[in-house]
N, C-alpha and C positions, 0 to 999 in steps of 0.2 A: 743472951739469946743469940747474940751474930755471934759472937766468940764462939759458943758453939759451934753455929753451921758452919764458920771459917775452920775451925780443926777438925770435923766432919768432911770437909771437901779436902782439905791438905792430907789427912788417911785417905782419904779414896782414890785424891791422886797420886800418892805415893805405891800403893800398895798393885793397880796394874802398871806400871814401870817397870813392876820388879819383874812381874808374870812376863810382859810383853819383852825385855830383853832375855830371860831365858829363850824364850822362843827365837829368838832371834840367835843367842850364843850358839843355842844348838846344831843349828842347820849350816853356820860357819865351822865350827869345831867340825863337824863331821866333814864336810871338804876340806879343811885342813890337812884331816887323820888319810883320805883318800888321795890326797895330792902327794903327801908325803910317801904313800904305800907305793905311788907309780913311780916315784922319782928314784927311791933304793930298790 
């Protein structure tokens, strides 16, 4: 029963990390792409 809810909360925490760094990669990447566009 705890094993369970222990691999229950270990996917749940794994799985918005993933969500929450794309979010986060994006809006870097895109100033990135913009930074670079001013600079050539």
């Amino acid at each position: 029963m705890d094993e369970e809810k222990l691999k229950a909360l270990e996917a749940e925490k794994q799985q918005p990390l993933i969500g929450s760094n794309i979010w986060v990669l994006v809006p870097v990447v895109a100033i990135i792409m913009w930074g670079l566009q001013n600079i050539f």
